[in-house]
Structure formats: structure tokens, C-alpha cells
PLY file of the C-alpha trace (Angstrom):
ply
format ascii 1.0
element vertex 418
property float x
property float y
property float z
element edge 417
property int vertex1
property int vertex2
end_header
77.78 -41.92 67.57
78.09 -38.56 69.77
79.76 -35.71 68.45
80.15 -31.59 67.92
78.82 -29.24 65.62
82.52 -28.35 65.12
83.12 -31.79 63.52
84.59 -34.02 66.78
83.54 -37.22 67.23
83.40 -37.87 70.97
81.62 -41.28 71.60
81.22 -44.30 69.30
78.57 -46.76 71.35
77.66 -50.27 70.25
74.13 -50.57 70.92
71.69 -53.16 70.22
71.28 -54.56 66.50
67.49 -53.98 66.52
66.23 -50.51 67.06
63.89 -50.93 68.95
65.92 -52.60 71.77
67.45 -48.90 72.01
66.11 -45.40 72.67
68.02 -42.33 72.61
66.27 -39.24 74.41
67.68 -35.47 74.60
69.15 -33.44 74.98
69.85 -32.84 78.30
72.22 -29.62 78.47
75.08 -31.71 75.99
73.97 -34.80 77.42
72.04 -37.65 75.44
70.10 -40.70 77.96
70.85 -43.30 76.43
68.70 -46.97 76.37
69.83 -50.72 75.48
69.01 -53.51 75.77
71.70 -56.70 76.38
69.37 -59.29 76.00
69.43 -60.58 79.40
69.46 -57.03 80.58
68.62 -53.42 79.84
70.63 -50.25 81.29
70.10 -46.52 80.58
72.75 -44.08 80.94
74.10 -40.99 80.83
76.63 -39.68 77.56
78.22 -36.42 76.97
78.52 -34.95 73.54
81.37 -32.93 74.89
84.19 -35.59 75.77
82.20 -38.97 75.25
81.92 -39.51 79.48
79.35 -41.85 80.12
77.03 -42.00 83.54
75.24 -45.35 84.31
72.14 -44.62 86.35
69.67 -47.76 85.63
70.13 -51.55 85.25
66.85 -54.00 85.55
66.92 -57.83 84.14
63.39 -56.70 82.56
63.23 -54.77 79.14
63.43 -50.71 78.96
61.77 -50.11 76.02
62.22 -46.67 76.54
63.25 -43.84 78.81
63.46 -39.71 79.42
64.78 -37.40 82.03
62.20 -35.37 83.78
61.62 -32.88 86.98
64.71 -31.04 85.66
66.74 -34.07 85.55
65.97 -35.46 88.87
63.84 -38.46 87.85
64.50 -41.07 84.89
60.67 -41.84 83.83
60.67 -45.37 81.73
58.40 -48.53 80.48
59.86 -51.63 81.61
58.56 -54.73 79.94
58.37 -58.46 81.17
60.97 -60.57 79.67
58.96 -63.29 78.70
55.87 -62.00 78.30
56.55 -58.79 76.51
53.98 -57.08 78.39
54.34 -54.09 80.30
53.56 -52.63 83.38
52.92 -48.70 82.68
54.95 -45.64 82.79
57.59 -45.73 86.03
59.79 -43.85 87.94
63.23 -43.70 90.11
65.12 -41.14 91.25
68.11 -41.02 89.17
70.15 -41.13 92.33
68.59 -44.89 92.60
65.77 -45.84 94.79
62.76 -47.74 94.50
60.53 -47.06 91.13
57.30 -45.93 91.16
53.93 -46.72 89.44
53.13 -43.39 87.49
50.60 -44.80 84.63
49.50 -48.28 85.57
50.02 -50.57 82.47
49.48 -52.59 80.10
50.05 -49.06 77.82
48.66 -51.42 74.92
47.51 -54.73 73.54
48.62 -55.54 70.02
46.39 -57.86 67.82
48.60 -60.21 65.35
51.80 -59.80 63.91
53.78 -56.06 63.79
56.64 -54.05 65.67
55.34 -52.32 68.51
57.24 -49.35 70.04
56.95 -46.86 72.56
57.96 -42.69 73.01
58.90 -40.95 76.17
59.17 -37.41 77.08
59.62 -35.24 79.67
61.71 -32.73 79.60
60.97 -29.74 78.45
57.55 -30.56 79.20
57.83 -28.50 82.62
55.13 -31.13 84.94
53.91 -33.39 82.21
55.15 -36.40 81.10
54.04 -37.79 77.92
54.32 -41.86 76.95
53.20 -43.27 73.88
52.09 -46.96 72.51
52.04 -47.79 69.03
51.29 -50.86 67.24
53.14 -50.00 64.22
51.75 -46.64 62.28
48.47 -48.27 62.51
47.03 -47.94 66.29
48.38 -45.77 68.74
47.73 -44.79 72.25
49.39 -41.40 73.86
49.00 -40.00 77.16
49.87 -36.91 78.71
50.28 -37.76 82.58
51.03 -34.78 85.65
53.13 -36.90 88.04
52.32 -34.80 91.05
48.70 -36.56 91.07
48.68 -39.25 88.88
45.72 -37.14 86.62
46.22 -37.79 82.95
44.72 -36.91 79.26
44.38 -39.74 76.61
43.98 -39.51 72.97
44.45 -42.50 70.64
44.06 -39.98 67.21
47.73 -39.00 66.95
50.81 -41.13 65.43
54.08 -41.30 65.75
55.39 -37.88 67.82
57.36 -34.92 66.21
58.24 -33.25 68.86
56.96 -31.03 72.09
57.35 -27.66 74.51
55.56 -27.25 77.47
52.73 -27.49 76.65
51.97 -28.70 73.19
53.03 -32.46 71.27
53.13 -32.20 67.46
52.41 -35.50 65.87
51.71 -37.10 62.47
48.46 -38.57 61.99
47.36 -42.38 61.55
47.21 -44.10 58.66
47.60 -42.44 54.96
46.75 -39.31 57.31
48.12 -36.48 55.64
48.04 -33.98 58.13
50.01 -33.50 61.37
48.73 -32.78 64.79
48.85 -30.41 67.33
47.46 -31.81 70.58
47.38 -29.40 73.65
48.18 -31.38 76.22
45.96 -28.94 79.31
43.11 -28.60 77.44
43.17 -31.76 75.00
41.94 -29.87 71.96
43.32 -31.45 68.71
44.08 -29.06 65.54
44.55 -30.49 62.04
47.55 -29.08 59.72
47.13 -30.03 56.22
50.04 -31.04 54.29
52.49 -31.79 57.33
52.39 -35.05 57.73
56.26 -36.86 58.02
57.70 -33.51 58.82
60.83 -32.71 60.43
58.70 -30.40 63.64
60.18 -27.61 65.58
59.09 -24.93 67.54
59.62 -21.53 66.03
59.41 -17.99 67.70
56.04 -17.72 66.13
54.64 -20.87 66.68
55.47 -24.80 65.26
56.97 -25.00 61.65
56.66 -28.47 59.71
59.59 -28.58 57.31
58.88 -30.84 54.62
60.96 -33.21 53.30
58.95 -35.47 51.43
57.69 -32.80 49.05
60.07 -30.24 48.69
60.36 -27.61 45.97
61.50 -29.33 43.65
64.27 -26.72 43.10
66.75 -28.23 45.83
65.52 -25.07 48.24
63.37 -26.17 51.98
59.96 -26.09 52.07
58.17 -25.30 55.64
54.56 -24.71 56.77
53.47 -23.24 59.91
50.81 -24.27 61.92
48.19 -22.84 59.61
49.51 -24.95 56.66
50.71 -22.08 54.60
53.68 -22.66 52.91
57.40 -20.76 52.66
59.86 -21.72 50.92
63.53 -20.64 51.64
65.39 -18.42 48.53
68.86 -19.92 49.50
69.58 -23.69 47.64
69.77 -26.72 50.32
73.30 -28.26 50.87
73.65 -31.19 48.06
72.85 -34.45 48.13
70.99 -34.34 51.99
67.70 -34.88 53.45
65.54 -33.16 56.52
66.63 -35.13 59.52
63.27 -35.79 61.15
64.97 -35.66 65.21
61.86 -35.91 66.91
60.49 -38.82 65.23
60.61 -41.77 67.69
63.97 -41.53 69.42
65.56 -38.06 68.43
67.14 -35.24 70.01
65.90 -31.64 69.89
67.29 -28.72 68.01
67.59 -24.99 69.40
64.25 -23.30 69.13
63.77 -22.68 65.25
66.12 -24.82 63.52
65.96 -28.22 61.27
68.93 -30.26 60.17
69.48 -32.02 56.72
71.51 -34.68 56.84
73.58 -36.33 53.95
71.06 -38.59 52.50
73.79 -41.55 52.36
73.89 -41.49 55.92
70.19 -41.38 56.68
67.57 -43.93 56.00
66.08 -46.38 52.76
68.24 -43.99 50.09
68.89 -45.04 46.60
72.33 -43.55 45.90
75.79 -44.78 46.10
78.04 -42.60 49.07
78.86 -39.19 47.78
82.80 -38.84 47.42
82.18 -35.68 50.21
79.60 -35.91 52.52
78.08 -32.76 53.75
75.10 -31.46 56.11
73.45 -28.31 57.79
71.80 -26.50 60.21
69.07 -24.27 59.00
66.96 -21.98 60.63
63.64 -22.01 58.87
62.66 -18.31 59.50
65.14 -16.34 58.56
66.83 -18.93 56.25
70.27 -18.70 57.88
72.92 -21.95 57.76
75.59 -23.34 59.43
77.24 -25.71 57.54
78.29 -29.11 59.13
81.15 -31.73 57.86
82.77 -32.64 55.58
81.92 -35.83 56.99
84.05 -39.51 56.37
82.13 -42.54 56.66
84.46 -45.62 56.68
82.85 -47.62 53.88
85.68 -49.94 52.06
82.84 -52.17 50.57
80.30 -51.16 48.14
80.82 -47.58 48.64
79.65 -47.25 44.95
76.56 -48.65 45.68
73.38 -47.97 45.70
70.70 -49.16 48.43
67.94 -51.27 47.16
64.92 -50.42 49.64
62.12 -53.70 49.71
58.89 -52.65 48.43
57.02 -54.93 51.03
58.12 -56.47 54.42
57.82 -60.41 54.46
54.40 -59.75 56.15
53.16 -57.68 53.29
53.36 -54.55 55.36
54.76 -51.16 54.07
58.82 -51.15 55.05
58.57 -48.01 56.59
62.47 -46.56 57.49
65.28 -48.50 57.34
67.94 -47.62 60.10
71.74 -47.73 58.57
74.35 -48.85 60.05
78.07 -48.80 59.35
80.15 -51.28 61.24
83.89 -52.94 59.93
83.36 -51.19 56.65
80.33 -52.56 55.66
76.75 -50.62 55.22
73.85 -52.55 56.36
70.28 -51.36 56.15
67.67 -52.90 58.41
63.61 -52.48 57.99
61.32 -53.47 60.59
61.80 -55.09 64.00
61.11 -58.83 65.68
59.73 -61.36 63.71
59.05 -58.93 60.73
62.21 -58.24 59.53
64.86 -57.58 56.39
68.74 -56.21 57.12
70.18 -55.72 54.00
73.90 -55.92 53.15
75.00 -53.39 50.83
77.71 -54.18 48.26
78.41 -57.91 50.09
77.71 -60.92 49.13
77.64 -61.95 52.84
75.87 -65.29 51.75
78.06 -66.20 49.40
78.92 -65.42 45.91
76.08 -66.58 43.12
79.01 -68.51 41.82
79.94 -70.81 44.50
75.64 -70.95 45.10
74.59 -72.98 42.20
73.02 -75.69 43.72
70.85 -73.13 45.89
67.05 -72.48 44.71
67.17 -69.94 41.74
64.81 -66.47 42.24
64.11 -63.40 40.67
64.85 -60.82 42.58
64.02 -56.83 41.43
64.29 -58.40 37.69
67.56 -60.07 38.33
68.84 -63.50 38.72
69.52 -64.56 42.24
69.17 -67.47 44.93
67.65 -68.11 48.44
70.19 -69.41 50.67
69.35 -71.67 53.58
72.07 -71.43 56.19
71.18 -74.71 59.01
67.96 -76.54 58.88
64.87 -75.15 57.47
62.19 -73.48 60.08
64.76 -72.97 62.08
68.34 -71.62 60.91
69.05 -68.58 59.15
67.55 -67.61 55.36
69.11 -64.91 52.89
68.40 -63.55 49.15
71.17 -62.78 46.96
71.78 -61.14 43.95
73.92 -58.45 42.07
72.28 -55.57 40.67
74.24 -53.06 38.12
77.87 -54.64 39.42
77.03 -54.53 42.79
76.36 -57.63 45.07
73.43 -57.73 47.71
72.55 -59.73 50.28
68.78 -59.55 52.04
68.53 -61.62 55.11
65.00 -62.41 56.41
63.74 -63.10 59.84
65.16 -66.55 60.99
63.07 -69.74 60.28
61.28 -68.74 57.06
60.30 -71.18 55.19
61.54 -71.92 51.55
58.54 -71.90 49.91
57.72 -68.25 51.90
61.17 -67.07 51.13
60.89 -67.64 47.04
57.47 -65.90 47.31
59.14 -62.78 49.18
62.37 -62.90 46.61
59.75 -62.05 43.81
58.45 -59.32 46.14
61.58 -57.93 47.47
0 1
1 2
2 3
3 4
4 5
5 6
6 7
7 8
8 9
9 10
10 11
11 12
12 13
13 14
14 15
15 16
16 17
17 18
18 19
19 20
20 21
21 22
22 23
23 24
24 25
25 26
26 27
27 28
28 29
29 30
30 31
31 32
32 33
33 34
34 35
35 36
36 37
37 38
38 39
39 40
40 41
41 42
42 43
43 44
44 45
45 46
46 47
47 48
48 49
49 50
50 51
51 52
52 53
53 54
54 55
55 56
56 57
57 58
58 59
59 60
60 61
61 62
62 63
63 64
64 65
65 66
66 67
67 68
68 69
69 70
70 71
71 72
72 73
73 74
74 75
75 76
76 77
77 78
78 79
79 80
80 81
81 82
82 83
83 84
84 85
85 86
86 87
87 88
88 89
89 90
90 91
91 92
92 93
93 94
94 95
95 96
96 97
97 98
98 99
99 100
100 101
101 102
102 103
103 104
104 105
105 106
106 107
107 108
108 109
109 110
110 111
111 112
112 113
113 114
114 115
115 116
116 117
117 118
118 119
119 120
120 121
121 122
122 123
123 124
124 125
125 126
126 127
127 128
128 129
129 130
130 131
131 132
132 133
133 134
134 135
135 136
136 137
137 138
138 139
139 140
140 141
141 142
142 143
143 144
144 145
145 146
146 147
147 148
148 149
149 150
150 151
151 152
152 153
153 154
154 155
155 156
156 157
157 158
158 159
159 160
160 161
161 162
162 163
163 164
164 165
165 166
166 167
167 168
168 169
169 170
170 171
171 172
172 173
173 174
174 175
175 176
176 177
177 178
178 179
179 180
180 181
181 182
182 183
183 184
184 185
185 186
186 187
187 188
188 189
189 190
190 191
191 192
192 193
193 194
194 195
195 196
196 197
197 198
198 199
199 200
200 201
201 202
202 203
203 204
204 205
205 206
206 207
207 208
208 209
209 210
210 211
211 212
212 213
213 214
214 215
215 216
216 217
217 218
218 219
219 220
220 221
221 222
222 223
223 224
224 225
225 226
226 227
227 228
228 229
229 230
230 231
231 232
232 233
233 234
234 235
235 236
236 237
237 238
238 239
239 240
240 241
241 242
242 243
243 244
244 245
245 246
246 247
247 248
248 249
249 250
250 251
251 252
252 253
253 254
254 255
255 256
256 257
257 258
258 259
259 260
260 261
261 262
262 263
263 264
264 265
265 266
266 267
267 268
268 269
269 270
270 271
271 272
272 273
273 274
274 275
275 276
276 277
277 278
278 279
279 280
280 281
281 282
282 283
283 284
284 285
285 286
286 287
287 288
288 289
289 290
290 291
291 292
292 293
293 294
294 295
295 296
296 297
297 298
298 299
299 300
300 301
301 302
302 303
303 304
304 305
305 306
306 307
307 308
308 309
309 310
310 311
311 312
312 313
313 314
314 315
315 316
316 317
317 318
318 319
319 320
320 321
321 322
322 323
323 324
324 325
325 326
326 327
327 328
328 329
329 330
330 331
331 332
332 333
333 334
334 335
335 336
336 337
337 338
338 339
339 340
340 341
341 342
342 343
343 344
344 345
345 346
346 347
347 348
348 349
349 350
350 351
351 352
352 353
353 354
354 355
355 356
356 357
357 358
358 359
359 360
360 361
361 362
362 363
363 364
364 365
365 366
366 367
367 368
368 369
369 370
370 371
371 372
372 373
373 374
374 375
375 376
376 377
377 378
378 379
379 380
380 381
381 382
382 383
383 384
384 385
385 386
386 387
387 388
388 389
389 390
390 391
391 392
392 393
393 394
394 395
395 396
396 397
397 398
398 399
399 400
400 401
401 402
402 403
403 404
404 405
405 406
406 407
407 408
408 409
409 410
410 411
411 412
412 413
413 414
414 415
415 416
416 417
């Protein structure tokens, strides 16, 4: 969804169900490039955040797994997997005119070992004559370059995480693991610098240097926290709008703010929260130096099922790994919340019992799911067809479905875990 700061909605585009089969990058003057993938083929485009007009520049039958803009728009710069084998071949190139692409970090980017989502992070713009692409198998193992096109001559580090964002010449990024600390990785020189506290921050680039605002702390008084590249800590004197969260843009996929400023989002709309949908749903803009707002919304989801209710986040993936953040999604009415990617995988229905009702279910297998009573649903045969976990919780019906072709036995041990 592509809209205003005034409150227009310009562009509603249906996109891939898994997130990482699409990549948003941006902006590009009130353009977004867009990525997705239509399982037989992948295009990237072109939308405007001003009237919703949409410019198709790329279409491959191979996999974009993700793309940016570079050379001041003139070239698209993506990572184009092999269907079948899932294995690609490096950071490329086209003019965005069309043309034949070219080899500008020969691949494989990565090798993953075992099960887990792997994902990768383009950008390029405004990063003046660097490109930087990243590989990451899950939070755990990374790989990032930092490439000059011109020559082909290119920096590696394989110390940072996920990215938070970047100027010229600079790429803030959290660190691996239970890491802590962000990173600051100069990307002409190499040199890495530590700051303490930052880790999971939403990252921008202030007049005096990059601020970390952090949203996982806070103050505990509804009022932003931030901390500059030293790891000091400020803390705004004006309360944060109610009921939102520090959008973290740069994270992944995101789009940049203007120089200084952070968004919180309503926390509804965001990712893995708790609450039922607030009867008004507000955000803002704030600019973490001088404190100044802008307010954004009212905003007006259309949620006509389980609007009252809350979102049960899984405490474990099926593979025993951490869930991470769930992306949201509200389609026909209905909120669904979905953790992880490929075979690793929960999307949860919220408020639906999209399985059926634990009524008409009684000769399913009986679980126990988050302390209440529920049942694992086989839909087709089992090992193959589809497998879900329902239950109601305080009034309000849930449906979990888990990656396709789990076993019974495997699904009753996951209900218990959910």
C-alpha cells in the first residue's frame, strides 16, 4: 500500500504471500521499486506515491530476490536466483532502459547449511558509486559487501547483521546473534565501530551524525528514546502518539525518511503485537533532535473479523528457531500474521476459525494449545496436504497453519509449543 503523508491512499498492490518473494526499495524522488515474484516469474517495477502510476522495467523467468536503483536511477542492480536450484549468480545489472545484464559481484553471494529462511538486501542509491548487497542465512550468518561498479573492486565483512540503513558512505547495521550493539561499517576504509545499546533500532542519519532510536527499550514513560553514535542516550520531553511503535524502515526492505526523522507506526498495524485494533488508529513523524512531530492518520483499517482481538505471537517456529517478525496482512477483512518464510513457517489467522469451528472438529486430534483446548486439523492426506491448529482464546477464535506436509505426530508436538 502507497500513499501520502496527507492521508491519500494512492496504490493498493497484491504482492506475493511470502515476504521474501518481495522487496520494496526507496525512495526514489516519490517513487518506490518495487519486487515480486509470480512464481513462474519475477518483475520489478516502478510505483508512484503521488497518483499510484506504475512503470514496469524488469521481467526474468528466474527469481529476483531483490533489487535497488543506482547511478542516479540509470541502472536497476539485482540478485537473480535459479529457479530450481535456488542458487544465485551474484549481484547484476541492466540499464533500466533494458539491455543485456551484467556480472557486477560474481555469485554464489552464500551457501546456507540446513534448514532456515535466507534473504538478501540491496542498496544503491544514495550510496553515490557503491553498491552494497547482502546474504543472510537467517540472523545467524551473514555476508555483506560493499562493491564500486566502475571496477568491479569490493570490501567484505561477514560481522554485521541485518542493515539499518546507509549515506554515502557509511551502512549502519545490527550485530549477529544476541549482539547487542549496532554497527557502523565505513564502507572506503572498512573500519567497524561498536555502539552499545543499539541493537534493533529504527537508524537514521542525523545532522550530527547516525541516531539509533530505540524501540525495544523505551522510557518507559511513553516518550522516544535515541542514542547517537557514541551510545549516549536522549530522551525526547514530548509523550509519543498512543498506542504505536518505531517503524524500523531500513530493516530489510524499507524506505528512507528525510535526514533526521523516525516514524512510529500504530502498533496494530505493525508486526507480532498483542493488542486488539485500537477504535482510532494513529501515527507520526518525529524528528529525533529537536523533538518536533507531524502527526499522521487517523488511519481505517478494514477489519470486520476479530477486530477485538488480540494477536497471539508463537514462542518457537516449528524448527525450534526464534519467530523473529511476523509481517501482517489485511486482505477481505481478515488479519493474518505470518512468521518465517519456506519450509519454516506459521500464518496465523486472527479472530477466524478458518479451519473450522472446534464444534464441527470433534473427531480431530485434541491439543493444548497456549493452555487452551484445541485440535490439529489435517486438511488432504498426511505428509502431503495442508495442517492447521485451532483454538479460541478469551472469546476469540484462532487458526495457526503450519508449513504443508507436517506430520501429525510433529504437529501435536508444535501445538504444545505454539
Amino acid at each position: 500500500m502507497l500513499g501520502t503523508l496527507d492521508g491519500r491512499i494512492t496504490a493498493i498492490l497484491p504482492l506475493h504471500e511470502d515476504w521474501s518473494h518481495s522487496y520494496v526499495a526507496g525512495p526514489y524522488g516519490s517513487d518506490v521499486l518495487v519486487t515480486n515474484d509470480l512464481g513462474d516469474r519475477s518483475e520489478v517495477f516502478r510505483v508512484s506515491a503521488v497518483d499510484g502510476t506504475r512503470t514496469d522495467l524488469l521481467a526474468t523467468r528466474q527469481l529476483v530476490a531483490a533489487a535497488a536503483l543506482g547511478g542516479g536511477g540509470r541502472w536497476i542492480y539485482y540478485v537473480e536466483l535459479d529457479r530450481t536450484r535456488l542458487e544465485d549468480r551474484g549481484l547484476l545489472r541492466v540499464p533500466v532502459e533494458g539491455g543485456v545484464p551484467e556480472v557486477v559481484l560474481r555469485g554464489p553471494l552464500g551457501s546456507a547449511t540446513g534448514d532456515g529462511p535466507v534473504s538478501y538486501w540491496i542498496t544503491a542509491d544514495p550510496l553515490q558509486d557503491r553498491v552494497v548487497v547482502q546474504w543472510c542465512f537467517g540472523q545467524v550468518r551473514c555476508t555483506s559487501w560493499a562493491v564500486d561498479p566502475r571496477d568491479g573492486t569490493a570490501i567484505e565483512t561477514a560481522t554485521i547483521g541485518w542493515p539499518l540503513g546507509a549515506d554515502a558512505t557509511t551502512l549502519a547495521a545490527d550485530g549477529l546473534g544476541d549482539d547487542r550493539s549496532a554497527r557502523l561499517w565505513d564502507m572506503v576504509s572498512g573500519e567497524l565501530t561498536a555502539v552499545p545499546g543499539a541493537a534493533r533500532s529504527a537508524a537514521v542519519r542525523g545532522h550530527g551524525g547516525w541516531l539509533f532510536a530505540n524501540g525495544a527499550g523505551g522510557s518507559g514513560d511513553g516518550r522516544t528514546v535515541w542514542l547517537d553514535a557514541r551510545g549516549e542516550r536522549h530522551q525526547l520531553e514530548q509523550p509519543d502518539a498512543p498506542g504505536t511503535v518505531l517503524a524500523q524502515l531500513g530493516e530489510r526492505r524499507g524506505v528512507a525518511l528525510p535526514t533526521g526523522w523516525a516514524m512510529r507506526w500504530p502498533a496494530n498495524l505493525l508486526h507480532q503485537t498483542n493488542g486488539p485494533l485500537e477504535p482510532e488508529l494513529r501515527g507520526e513523524l518525529v524528528q529525533l533532535e529537536t523533538g518536533r512531530r507531524m502527526a499522521l492518520g487517523p488511519f481505517e483499517p478494514d477489519v470486520r473479523t476479530g477486530a477485538a482481538c488480540g494477536i497471539p505471537a508463537p514462542t518457537v517456529m516449528p524448527s525450534g528457531r526464534p519467530p523473529g517478525f511476523g509481517v501482517l496482512t489485511l486482505l477481505d477483512g481478515l488479519r493474518t500474521v505470518r512468521w518465517g518464510s519456506g519450509a519454516d513457517v506459521v500464518a496465523l489467522a486472527v479472530g477466524a476459525a478458518t479451519a473450522g469451528r472446534l464444534d464441527d472438529l470433534r473427531d480431530a486430534p485434541e491439543a493444548v494449545i497456549r493452555g487452551n483446548a484445541g485440535r490439529v486439523v489435517m486438511v488432504g492426506d498426511e505428509g502431503v496436504g495442508e495442517v492447521a491448529l485451532t483454538w479460541e482464546e478469551d472469546g476469540c477464535p484462532y487458526t495457526a497453519w503450519l508449513p504443508p506436509g507436517t506430520l501429525l505426530v510433529d504437529a501435536l508436538d508444535y501445538a504444545s509449543r505454539y
